[in-house]
N, C-alpha and C positions, 0 to 999 in steps of 0.2 A: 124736606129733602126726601125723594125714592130710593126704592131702593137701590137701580143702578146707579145711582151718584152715590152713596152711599159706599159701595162697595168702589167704585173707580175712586174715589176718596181716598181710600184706606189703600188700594195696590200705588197712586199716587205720594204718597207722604214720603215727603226728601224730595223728591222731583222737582227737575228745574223744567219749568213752563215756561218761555218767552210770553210776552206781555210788557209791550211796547205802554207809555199811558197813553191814557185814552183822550182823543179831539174831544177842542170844547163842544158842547152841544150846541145844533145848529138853529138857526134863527130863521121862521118862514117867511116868507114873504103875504103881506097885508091879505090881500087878493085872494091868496090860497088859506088862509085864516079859518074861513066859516069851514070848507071844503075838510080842510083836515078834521078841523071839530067834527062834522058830520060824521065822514068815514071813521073815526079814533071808535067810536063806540061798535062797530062791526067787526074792527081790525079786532079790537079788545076781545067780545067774546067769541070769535075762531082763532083766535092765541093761545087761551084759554081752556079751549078742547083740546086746540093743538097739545098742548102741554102736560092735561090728564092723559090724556089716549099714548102717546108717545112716551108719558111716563109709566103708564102700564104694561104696554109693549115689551119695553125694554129691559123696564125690570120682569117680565115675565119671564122671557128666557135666561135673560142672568139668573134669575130663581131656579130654573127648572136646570138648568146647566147644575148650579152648583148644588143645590137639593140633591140630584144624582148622583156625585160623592159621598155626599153625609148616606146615603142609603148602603153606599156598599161600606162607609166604616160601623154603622148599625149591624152588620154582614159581619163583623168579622173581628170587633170589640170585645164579644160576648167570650171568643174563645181565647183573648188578648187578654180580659180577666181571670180567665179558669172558673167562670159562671156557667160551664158548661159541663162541668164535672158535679157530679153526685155528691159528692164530699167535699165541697166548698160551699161555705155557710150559706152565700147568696144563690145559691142554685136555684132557689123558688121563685129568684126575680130573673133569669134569664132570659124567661120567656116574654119580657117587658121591650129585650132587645129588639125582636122580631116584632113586635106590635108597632116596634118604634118603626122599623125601616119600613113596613106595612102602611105607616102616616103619614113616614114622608113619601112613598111612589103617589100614594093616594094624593100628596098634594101634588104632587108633580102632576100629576093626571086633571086635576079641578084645575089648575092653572093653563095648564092645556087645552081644555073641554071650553074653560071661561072666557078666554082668552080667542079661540078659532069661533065661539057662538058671539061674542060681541063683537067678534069683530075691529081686534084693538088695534092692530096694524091700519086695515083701510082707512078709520077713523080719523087718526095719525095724520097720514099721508092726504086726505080730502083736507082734512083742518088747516094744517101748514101748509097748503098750499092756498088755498084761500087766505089764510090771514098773510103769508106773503102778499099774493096781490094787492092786498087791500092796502095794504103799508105802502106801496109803489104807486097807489092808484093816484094819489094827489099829486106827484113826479111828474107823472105821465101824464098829467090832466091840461098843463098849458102847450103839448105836444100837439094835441088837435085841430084841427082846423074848424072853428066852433062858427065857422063863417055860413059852413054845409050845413045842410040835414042829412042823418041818416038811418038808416033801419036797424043797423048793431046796436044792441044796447052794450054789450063789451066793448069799453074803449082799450084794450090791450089789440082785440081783432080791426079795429080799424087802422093801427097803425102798425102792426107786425104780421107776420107768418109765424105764430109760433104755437110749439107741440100739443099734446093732445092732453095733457092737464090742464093748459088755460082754455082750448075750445069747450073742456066738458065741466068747467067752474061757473054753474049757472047760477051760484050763490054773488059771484061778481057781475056777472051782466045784471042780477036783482039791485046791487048798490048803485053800480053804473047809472042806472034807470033812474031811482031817486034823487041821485043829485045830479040828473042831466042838465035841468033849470036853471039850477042854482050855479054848475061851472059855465053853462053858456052865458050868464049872463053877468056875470065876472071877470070872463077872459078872453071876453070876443076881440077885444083891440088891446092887452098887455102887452103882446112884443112892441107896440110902438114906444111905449115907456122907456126911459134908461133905467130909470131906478128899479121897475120892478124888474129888468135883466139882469142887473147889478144883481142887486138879491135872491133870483131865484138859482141863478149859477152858484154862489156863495154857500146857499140851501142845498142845494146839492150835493156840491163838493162834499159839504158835512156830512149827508148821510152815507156817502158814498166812500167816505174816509173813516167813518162808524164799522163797517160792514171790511174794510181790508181790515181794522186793529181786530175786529173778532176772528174773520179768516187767520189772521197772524196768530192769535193765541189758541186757536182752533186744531190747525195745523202743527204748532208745537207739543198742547196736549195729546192729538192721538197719537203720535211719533213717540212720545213720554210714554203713554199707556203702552203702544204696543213693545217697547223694548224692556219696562219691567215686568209684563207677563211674561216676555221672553226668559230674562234674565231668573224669575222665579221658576217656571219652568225646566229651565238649562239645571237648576240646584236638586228640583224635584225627581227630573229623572236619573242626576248623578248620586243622591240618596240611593236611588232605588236601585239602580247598578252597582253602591257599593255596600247594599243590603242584603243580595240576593249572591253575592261575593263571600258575605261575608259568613253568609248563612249554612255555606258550604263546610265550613269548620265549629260556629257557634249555632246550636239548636234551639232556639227560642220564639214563640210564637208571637213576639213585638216585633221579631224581624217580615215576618210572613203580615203582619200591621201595615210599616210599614212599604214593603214592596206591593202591598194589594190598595192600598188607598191612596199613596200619593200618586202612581201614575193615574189611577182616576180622576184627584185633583187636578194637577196636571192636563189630562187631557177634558176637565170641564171647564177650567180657564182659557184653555189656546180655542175650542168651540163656540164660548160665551163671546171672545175677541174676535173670530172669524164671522160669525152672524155680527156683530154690530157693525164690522166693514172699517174697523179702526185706521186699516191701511190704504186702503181707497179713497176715504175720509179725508186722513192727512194729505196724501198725493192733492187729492180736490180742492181743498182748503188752500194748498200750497200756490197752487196755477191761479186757482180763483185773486187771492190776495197781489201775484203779479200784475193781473189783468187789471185789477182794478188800481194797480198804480200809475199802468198804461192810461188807464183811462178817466184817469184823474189827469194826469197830464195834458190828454187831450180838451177836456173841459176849461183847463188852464188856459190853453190856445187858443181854443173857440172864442173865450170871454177875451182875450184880450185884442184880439180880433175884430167883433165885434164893438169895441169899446173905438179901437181906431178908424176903422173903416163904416161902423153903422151896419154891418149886413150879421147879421145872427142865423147866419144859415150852416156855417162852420159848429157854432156852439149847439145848436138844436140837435144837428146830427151827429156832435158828440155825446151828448147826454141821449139820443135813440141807441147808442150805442151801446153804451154804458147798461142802460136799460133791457135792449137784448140782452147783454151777456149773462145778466143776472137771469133771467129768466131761463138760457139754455143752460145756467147752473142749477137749474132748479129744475128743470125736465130729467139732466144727467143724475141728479141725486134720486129721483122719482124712480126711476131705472133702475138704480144702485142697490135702492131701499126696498122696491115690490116684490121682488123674489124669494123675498127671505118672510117665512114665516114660522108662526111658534113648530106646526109639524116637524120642522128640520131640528128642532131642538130635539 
């Protein structure tokens, strides 16, 4: 576990998460078989990246967010003990205080420095977006018209106009490329089948019913997250207004403690939740998981459509649809995610 899970872990505990259970796992279709085996090991290790870079990322600013409280209580501990006075026994260690908060800016700073020289954000963001494609790419493989030849090795750009993350994923045109052979010569005549339409609708569905239960618990989590940092917060600065109250009558240097570190607190948790996009997040999560019940429905129509009439032209273009949507989810989260880096922390 990282460290921002780690810490959304622990602001989470009592939280009620919606979390529908989850659809059986879906079953591919023969055809698409070899296809997926091929791409699973690509998808795998850009997941993979996906997953270190992204959990570096994230725990980096959570770190440096909350690192920068602990320095101002390092700040102002020392005079919280009376280690700051000549004549208290510990005075010889006072100076251990400032060493400390000297360690922690210092990491804040190595975290920073490590973080903007590696590069953790782009990393990130290139990763998960390739390993998305790649996951779709067997979806989207009997969409083709494998009848043609053509010069794309990106089979997303042969059947879409879409954003400027999948034109510059030349790690997917590279997979594209390799199992160009292998899907041409597999799926050049599939839509005549019924059975492989049966199932590959069926396949679908499943992934595509995978992807709303995580939107669904996606969206309840960041909604969860962002209203008990609220709710802690709400507590943190009414402390401190009735510390700094209270301080007017009682003279004690716990109270000047408190009033100096919890609004820091405070304001590195509501910074930590405004860089990760907790609420843009949930909102997206929320639309995305409609859309995709919208368009679960419509694949519903398509297939039974098809099943009566024999024309699979409804079903095709419900599942291009479908397929768009995700992807202009994924340019929107692109967007969402790019501007934010560790410097703002």
């Amino acid at each position: 576990m990282s460290f921002h899970q780690a810490i959304q872990r622990v602001l989470l505990i009592g939280a009620h998460i919606e979390s529908p259970p989850p659809p059986p796992e879906p079953i591919a279709p023969a055809a698409l078989a070899p296809l997926i085996n091929e791409i699973h090991a690509d998808h795998r290790r850009f997941d993979q990246r996906a997953l270190l870079f992204g959990n570096r990322y994230r725990s980096g600013f959570w770190a440096i967010y909350l690192l920068s409280a602990v320095a101002v209580l390092c700040a102002v501990l020392p005079l919280a003990l009376g280690w700051d006075s000549g004549r208290h026994p510990l005075h010889s260690y006072a100076g251990w205080w400032a060493i400390s908060e000297v360690l922690v800016i210092s990491l804040v700073a190595a975290i920073y420095w490590r973080g903007h020289r590696g590069d953790w954000q782009g990393q990130w963001l290139r990763a998960r977006t390739t390993a998305e494609l790649a996951w779709y790419l067997p979806m989207l493989a009997p969409l083709l018209d494998w009848q043609r030849q053509s010069t794309e090795p990106n089979w997303y750009l042969r059947v879409f106009d879409p954003g400027n993350h999948v034109r510059s994923a030349d790690d997917i045109g590279a997979v594209c490329q390799r199992n160009e052979s292998a899907a041409r010569g597999v799926l050049a005549d599939v839509w005549s089948q019924p059975a492989f339409v049966e199932n590959y609708a069926r396949w679908t569905l499943g992934i595509l019913a995978h992807q709303h239960h995580y939107h669904v618990r996606q969206a309840s989590k960041q909604h969860a997250l962002q209203h008990r940092v609220h709710t802690i917060n709400v507590w943190l600065f009414g402390l401190t207004a009735f510390g700094a109250a209270l301080h007017l009558g009682v003279h004690t240097i716990w109270l000047s403690v408190v009033t100096t570190f919890f609004p820091a607190l405070g304001a590195s948790l509501h910074g930590a939740l405004a860089q990760s996009e907790a609420h843009r997040l949930g909102m997206a999560s929320e639309r995305l998981a409609r859309e995709l019940q919208s368009a679960l429905t419509a694949i519903e129509a398509g297939l039974i459509e098809s099943r009566a009439s024999g024309d699979v032209t409804p079903l095709t273009t419900a599942i291009e649809s479908a397929i768009a949507l995700l992807l202009d989810e994924h340019q929107d989260w692109n967007l969402m995610v790019r501007p934010h880096h560790l410097p703002l922390a």
